[in-house]
MDTraj code that builds the backbone (N, CA, C; nanometers):
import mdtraj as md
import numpy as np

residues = "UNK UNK UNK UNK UNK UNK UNK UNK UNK UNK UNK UNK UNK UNK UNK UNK UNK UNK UNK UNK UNK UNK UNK UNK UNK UNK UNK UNK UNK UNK UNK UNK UNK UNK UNK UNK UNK UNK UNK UNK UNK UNK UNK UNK UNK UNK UNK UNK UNK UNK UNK UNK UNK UNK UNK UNK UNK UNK UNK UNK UNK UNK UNK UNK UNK UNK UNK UNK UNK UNK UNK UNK UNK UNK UNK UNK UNK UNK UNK UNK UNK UNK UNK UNK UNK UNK UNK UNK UNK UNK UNK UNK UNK UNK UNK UNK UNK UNK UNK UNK UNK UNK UNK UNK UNK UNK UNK UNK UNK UNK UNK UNK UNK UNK UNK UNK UNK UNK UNK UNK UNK UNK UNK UNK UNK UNK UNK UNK UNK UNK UNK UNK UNK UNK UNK UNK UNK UNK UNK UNK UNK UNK UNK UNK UNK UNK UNK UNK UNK UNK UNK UNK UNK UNK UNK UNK UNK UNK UNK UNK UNK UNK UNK UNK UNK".split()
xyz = np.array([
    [0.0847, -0.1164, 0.0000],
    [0.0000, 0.0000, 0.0000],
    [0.0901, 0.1238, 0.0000],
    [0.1066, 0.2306, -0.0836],
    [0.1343, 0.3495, -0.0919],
    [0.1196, 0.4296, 0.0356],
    [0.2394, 0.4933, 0.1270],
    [0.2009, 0.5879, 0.2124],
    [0.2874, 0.7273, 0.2206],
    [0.2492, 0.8139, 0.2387],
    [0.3660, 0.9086, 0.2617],
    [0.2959, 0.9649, 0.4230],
    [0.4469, 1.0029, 0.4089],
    [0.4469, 1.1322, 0.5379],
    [0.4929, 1.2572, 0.5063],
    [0.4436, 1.3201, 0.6234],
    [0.4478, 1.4958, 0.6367],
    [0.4884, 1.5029, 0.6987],
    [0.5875, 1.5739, 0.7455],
    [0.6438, 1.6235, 0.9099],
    [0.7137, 1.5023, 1.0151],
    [0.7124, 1.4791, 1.1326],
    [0.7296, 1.3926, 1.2156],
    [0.8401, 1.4400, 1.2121],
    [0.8793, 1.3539, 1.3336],
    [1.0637, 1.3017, 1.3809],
    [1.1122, 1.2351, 1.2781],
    [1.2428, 1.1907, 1.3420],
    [1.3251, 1.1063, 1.2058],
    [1.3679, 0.9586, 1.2618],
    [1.1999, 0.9540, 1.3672],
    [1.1808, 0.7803, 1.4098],
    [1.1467, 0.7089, 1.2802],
    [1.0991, 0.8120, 1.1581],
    [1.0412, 0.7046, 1.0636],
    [1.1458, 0.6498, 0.9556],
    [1.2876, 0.6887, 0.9544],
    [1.3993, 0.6913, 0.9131],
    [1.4046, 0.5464, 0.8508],
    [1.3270, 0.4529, 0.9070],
    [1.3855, 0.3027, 0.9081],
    [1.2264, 0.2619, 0.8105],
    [1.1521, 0.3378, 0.7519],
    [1.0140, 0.2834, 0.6951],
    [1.1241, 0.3304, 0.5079],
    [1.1906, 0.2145, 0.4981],
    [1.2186, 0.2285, 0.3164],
    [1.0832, 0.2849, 0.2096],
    [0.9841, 0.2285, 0.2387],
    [0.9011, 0.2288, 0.1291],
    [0.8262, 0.3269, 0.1305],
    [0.8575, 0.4049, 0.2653],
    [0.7372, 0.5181, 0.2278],
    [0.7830, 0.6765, 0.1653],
    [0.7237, 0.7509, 0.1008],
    [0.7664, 0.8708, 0.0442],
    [0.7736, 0.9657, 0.1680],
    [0.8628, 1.0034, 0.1929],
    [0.8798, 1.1025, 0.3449],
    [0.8704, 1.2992, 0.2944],
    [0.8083, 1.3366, 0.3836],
    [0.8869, 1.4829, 0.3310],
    [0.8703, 1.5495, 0.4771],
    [1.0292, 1.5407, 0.5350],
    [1.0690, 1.5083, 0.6564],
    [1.0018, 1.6596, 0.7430],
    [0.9655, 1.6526, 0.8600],
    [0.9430, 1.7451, 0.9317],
    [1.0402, 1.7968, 1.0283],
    [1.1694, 1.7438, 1.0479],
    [1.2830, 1.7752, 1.1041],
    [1.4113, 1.7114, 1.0423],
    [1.5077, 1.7684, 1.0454],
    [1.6325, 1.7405, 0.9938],
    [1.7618, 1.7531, 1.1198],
    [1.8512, 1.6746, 1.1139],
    [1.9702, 1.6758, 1.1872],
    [2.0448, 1.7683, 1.1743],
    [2.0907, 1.8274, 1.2894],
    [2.1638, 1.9354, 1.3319],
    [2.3127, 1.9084, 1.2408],
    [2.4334, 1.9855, 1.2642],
    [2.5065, 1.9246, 1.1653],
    [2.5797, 1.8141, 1.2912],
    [2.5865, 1.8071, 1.4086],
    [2.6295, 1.7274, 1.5009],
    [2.5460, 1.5770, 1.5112],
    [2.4914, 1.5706, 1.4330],
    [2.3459, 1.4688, 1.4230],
    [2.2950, 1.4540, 1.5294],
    [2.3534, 1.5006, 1.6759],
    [2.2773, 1.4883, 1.7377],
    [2.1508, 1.5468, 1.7858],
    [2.0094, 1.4849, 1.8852],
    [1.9373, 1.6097, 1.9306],
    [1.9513, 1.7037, 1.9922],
    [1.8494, 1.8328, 2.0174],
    [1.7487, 1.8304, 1.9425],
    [1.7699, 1.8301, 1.7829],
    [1.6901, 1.7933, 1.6954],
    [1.6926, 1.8475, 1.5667],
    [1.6410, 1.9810, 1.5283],
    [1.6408, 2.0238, 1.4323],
    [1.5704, 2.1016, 1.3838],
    [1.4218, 2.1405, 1.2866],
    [1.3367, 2.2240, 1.3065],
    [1.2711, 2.2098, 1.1897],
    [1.3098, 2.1814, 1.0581],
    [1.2494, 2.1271, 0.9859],
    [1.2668, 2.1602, 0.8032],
    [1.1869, 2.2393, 0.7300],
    [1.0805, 2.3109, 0.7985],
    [0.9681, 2.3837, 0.7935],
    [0.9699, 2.5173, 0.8948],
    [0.9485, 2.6368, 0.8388],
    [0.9429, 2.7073, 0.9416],
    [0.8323, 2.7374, 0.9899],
    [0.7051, 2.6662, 0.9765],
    [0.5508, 2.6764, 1.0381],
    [0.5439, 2.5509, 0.9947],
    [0.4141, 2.5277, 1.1047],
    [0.3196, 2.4596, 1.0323],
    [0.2516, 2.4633, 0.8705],
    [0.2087, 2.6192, 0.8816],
    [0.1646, 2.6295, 0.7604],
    [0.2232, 2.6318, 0.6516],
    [0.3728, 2.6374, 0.6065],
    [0.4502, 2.5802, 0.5394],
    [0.4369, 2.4441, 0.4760],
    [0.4506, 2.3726, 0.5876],
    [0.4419, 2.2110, 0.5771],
    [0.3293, 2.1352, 0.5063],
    [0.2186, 2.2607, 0.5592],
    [0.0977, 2.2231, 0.4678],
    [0.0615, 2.2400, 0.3442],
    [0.1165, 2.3405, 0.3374],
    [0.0808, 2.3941, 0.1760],
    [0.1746, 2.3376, 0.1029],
    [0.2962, 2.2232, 0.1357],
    [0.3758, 2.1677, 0.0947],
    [0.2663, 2.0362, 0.0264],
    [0.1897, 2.0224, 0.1472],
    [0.0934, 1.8869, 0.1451],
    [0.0440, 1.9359, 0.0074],
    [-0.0462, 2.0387, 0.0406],
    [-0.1883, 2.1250, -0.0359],
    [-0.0950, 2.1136, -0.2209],
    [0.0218, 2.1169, -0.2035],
    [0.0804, 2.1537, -0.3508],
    [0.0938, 2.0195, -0.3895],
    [0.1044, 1.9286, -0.3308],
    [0.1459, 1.8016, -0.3307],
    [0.0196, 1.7511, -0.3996],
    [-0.0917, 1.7764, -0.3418],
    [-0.2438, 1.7276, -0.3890],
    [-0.2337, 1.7941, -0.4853],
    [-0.2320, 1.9238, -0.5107],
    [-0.2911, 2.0012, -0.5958],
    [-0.1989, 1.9154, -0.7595],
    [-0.1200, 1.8756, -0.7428],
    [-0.0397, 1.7986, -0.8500],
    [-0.0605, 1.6455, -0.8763],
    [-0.1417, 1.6092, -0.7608],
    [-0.2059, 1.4785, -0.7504],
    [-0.0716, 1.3310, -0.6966],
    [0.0240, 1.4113, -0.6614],
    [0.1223, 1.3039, -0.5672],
    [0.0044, 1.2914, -0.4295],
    [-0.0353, 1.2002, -0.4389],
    [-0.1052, 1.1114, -0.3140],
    [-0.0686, 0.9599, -0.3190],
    [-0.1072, 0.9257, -0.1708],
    [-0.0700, 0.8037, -0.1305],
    [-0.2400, 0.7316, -0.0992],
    [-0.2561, 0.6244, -0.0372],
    [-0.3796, 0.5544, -0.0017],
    [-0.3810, 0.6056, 0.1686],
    [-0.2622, 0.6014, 0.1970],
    [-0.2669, 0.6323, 0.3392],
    [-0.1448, 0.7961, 0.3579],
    [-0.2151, 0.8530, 0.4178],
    [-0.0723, 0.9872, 0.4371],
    [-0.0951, 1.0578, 0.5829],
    [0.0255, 1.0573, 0.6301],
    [0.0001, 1.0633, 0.7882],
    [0.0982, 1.2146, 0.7715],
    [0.0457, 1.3239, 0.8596],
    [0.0626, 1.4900, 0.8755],
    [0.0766, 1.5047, 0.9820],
    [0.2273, 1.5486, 1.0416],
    [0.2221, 1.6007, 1.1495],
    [0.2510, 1.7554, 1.1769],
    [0.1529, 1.8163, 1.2237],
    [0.1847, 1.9498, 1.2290],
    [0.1945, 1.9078, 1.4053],
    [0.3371, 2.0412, 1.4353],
    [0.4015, 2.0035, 1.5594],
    [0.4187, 2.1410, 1.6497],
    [0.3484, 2.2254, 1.5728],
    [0.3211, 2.3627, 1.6643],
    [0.2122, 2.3677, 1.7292],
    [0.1776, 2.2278, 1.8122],
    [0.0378, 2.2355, 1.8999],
    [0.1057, 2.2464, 2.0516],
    [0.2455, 2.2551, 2.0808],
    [0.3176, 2.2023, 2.2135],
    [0.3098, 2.3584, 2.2638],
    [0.2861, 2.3371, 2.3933],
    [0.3057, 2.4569, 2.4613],
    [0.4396, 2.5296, 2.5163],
    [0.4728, 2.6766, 2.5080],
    [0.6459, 2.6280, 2.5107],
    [0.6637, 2.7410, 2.5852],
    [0.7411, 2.7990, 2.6707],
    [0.7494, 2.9088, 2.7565],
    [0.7355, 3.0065, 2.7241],
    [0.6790, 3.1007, 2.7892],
    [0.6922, 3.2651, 2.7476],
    [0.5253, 3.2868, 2.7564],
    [0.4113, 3.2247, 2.8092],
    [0.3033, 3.2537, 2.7943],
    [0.2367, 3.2835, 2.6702],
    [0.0762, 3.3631, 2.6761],
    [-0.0127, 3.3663, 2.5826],
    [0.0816, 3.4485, 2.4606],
    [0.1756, 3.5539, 2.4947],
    [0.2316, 3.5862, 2.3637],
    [0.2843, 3.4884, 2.3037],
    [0.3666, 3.3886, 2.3524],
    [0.4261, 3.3007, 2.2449],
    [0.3538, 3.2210, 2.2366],
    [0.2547, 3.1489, 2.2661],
    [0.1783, 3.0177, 2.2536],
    [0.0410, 3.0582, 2.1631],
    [-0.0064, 3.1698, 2.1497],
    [-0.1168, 3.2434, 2.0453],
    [-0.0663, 3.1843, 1.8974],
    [0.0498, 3.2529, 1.9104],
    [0.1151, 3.2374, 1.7481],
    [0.1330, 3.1051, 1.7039],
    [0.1808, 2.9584, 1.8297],
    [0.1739, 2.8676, 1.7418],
    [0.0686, 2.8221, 1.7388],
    [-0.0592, 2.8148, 1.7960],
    [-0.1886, 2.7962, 1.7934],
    [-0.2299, 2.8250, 1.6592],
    [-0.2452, 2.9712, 1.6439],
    [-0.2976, 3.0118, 1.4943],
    [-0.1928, 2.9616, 1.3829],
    [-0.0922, 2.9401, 1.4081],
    [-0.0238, 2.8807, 1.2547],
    [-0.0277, 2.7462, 1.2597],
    [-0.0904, 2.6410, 1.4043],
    [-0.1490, 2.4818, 1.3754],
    [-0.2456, 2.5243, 1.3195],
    [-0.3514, 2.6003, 1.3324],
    [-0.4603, 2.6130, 1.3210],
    [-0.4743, 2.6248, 1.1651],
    [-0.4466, 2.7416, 1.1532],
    [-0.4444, 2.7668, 0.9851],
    [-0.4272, 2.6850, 0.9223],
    [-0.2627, 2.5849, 0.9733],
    [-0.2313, 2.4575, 0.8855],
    [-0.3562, 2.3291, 0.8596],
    [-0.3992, 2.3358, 1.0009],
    [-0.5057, 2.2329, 0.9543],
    [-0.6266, 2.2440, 0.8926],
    [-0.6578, 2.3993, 0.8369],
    [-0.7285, 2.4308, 0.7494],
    [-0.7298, 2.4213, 0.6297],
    [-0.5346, 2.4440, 0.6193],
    [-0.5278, 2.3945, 0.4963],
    [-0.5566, 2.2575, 0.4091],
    [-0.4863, 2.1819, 0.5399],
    [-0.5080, 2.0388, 0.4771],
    [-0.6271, 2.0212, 0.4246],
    [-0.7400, 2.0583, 0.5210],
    [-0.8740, 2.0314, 0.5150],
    [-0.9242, 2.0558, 0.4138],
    [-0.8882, 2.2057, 0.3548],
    [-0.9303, 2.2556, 0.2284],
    [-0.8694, 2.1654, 0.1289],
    [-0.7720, 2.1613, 0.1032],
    [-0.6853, 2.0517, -0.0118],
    [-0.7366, 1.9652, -0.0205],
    [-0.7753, 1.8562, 0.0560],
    [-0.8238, 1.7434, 0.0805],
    [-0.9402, 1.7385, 0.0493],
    [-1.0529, 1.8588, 0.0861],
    [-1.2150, 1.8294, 0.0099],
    [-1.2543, 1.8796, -0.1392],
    [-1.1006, 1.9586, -0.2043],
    [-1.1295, 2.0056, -0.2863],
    [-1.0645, 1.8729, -0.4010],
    [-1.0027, 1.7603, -0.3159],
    [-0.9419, 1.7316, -0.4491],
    [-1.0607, 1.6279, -0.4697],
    [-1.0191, 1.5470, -0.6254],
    [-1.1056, 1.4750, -0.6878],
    [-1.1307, 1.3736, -0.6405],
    [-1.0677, 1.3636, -0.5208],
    [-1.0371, 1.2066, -0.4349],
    [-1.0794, 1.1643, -0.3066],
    [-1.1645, 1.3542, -0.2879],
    [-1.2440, 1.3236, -0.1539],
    [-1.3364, 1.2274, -0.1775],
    [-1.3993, 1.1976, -0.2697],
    [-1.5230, 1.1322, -0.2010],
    [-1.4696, 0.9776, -0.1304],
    [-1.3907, 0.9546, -0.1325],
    [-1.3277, 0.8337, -0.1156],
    [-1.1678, 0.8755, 0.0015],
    [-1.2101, 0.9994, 0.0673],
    [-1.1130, 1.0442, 0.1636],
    [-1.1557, 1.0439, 0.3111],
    [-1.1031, 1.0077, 0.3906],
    [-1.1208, 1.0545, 0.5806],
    [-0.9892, 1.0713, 0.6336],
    [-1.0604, 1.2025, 0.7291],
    [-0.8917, 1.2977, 0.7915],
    [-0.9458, 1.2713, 0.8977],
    [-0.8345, 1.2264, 1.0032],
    [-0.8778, 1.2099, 1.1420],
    [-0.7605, 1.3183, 1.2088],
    [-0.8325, 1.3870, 1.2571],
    [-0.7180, 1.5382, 1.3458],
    [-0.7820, 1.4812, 1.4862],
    [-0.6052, 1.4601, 1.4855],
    [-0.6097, 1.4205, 1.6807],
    [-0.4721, 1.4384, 1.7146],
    [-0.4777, 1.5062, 1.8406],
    [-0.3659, 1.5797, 1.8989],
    [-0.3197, 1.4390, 1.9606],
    [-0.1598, 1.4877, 1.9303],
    [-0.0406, 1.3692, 1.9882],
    [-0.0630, 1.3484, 2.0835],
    [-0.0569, 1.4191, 2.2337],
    [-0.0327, 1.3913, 2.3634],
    [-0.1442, 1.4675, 2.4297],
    [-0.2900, 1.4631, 2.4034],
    [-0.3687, 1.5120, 2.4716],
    [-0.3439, 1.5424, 2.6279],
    [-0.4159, 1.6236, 2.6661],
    [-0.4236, 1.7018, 2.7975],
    [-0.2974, 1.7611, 2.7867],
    [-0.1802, 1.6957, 2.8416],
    [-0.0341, 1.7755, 2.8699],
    [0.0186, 1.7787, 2.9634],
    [-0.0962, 1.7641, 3.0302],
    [-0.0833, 1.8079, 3.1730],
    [-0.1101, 1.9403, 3.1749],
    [-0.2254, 2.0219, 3.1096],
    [-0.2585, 2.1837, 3.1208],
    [-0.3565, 2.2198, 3.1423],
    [-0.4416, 2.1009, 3.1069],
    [-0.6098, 2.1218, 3.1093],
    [-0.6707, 2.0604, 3.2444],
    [-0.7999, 2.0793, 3.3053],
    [-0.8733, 1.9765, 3.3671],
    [-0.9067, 1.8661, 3.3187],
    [-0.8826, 1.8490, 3.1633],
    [-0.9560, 1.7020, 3.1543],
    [-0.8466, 1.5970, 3.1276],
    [-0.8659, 1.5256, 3.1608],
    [-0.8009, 1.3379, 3.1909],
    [-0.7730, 1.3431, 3.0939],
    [-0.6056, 1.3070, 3.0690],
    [-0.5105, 1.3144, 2.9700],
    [-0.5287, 1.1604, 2.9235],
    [-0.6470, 1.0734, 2.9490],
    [-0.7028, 0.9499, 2.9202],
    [-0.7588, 0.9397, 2.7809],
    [-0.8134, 1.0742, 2.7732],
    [-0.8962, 1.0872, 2.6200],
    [-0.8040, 1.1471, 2.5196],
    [-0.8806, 1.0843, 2.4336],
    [-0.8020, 1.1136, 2.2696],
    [-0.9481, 1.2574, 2.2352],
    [-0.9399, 1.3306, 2.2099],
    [-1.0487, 1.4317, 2.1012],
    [-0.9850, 1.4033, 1.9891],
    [-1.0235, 1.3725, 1.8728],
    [-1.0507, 1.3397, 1.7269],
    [-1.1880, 1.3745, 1.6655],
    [-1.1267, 1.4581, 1.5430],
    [-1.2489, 1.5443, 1.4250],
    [-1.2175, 1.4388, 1.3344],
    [-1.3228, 1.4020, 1.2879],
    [-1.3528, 1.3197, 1.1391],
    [-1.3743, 1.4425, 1.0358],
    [-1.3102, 1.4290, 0.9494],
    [-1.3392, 1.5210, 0.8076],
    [-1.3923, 1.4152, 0.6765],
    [-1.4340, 1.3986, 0.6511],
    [-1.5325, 1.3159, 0.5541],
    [-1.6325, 1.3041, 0.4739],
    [-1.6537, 1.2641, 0.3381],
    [-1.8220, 1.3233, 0.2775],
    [-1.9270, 1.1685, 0.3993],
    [-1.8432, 1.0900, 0.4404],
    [-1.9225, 1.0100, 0.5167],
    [-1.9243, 1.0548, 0.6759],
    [-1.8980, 1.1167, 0.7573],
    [-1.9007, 1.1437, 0.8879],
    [-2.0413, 1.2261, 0.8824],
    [-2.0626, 1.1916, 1.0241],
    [-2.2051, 1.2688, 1.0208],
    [-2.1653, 1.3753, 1.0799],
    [-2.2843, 1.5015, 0.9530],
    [-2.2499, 1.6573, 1.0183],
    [-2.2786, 1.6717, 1.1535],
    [-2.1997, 1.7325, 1.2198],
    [-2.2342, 1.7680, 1.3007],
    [-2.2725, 1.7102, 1.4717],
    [-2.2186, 1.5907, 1.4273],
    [-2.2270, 1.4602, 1.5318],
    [-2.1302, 1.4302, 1.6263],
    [-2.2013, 1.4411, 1.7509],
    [-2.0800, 1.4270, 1.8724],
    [-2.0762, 1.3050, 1.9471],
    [-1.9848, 1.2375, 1.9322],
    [-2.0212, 1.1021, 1.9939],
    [-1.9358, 1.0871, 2.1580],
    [-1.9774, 1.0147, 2.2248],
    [-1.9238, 1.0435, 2.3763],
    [-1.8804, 0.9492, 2.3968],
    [-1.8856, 0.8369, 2.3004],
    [-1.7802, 0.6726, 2.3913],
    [-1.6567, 0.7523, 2.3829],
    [-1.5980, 0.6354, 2.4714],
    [-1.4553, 0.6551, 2.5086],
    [-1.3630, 0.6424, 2.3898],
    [-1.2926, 0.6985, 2.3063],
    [-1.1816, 0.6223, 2.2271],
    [-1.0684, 0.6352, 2.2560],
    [-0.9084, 0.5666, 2.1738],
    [-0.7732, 0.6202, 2.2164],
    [-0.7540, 0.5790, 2.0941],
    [-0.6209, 0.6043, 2.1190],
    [-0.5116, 0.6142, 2.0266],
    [-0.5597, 0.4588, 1.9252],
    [-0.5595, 0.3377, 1.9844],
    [-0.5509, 0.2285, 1.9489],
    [-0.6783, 0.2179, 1.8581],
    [-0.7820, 0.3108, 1.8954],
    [-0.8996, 0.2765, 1.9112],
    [-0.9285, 0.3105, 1.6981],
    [-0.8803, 0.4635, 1.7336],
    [-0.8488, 0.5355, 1.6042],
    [-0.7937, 0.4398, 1.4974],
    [-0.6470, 0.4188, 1.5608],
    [-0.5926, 0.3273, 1.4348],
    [-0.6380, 0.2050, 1.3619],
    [-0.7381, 0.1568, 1.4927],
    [-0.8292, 0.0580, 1.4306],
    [-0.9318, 0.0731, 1.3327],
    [-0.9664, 0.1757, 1.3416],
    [-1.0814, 0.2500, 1.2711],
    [-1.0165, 0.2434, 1.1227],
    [-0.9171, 0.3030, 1.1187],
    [-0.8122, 0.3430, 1.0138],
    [-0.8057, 0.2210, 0.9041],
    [-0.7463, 0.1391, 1.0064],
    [-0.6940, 0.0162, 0.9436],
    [-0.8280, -0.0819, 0.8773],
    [-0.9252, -0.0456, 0.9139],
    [-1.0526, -0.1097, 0.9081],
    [-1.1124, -0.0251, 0.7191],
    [-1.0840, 0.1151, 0.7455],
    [-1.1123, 0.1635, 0.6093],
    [-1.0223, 0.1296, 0.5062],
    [-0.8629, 0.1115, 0.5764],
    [-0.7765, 0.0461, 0.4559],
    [-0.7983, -0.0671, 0.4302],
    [-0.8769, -0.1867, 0.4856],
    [-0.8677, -0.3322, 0.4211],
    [-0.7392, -0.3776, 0.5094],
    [-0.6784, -0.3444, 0.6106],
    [-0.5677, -0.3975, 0.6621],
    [-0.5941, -0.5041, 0.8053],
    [-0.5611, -0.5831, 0.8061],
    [-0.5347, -0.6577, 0.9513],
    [-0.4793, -0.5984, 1.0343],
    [-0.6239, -0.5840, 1.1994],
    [-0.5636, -0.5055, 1.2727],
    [-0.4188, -0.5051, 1.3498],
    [-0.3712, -0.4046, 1.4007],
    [-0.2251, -0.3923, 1.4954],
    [-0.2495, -0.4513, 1.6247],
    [-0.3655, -0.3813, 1.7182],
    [-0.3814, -0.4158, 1.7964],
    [-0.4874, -0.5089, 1.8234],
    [-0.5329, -0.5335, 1.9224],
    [-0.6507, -0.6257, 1.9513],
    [-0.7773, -0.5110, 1.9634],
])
top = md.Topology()
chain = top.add_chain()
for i, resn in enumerate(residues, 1):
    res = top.add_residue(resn, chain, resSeq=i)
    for name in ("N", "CA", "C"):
        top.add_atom(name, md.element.get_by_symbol(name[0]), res)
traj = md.Trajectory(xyz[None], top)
């Protein structure tokens, strides 16, 4: 099955077959931290958005936009990466329903490490948006899901044998 990536670490270093378009690059010491390869989010996306717009797609394509982390200096510095995740995942969104391939597309936006430890709510839950011509508008569902729960879902629309149980 065809997959690419967007962004991430350079844990995926060891996946040969997939088309990467790396979200961090090695310092020249190789060691960490790394660096961006992107200087926003919204960069990275419209990298995606150009990518569609030329019709390089995969069956599966996994996006990590990584300006959702909270980072010192308060609401002045943490506003700005908010609105440039934000924007980014608008973009995708837009790219993605405009191309010829939505009807046969689902985006699942779910934050890496929910809670954080910042919020009141139980860093137990996953929040995940379905983007889809099949998700129901407007529909809030309250079971419990996680991480595992998602990928099952995933793997269930690809035709794949699940990972987990």
């Amino acid at each position: 099955m065809s997959y690419r990536i967007y962004g991430g670490a350079l844990l995926f270093e060891h996946l040969k077959d997939a088309a990467q378009v790396k979200g961090f690059v090695k310092n020249e010491s190789g060691d960490p931290p790394y660096r961006p390869a992107f200087p926003t989010d919204v960069a990275l996306a419209q990298r995606f958005a150009d990518d569609m717009a030329k019709g390089i797609t995969a069956r599966f394509t996994c996006r990590t936009l990584g300006r959702d982390h909270p980072e010192p200096g308060g609401r002045a510095v943490n506003e700005p990466l908010v609105h440039d995740n934000d924007e980014a995942t608008g973009i995708v969104v837009e790219a993605v329903s405009r191309s010829p391939h939505w009807k046969e597309m689902a985006v699942f936006i779910v934050q890496d490490d929910p809670g954080n430890y910042i919020d009141h709510v139980s860093t137990h839950r996953v929040p995940c948006l379905v983007v889809s011509p099949y998700a129901k508008r407007g529909h809030i569902d309250q079971r419990h899901y996680s991480f595992p729960s998602i990928l099952r879902t995933v793997e269930m629309i690809l035709g794949l044998e699940p990972l987990s149980r």
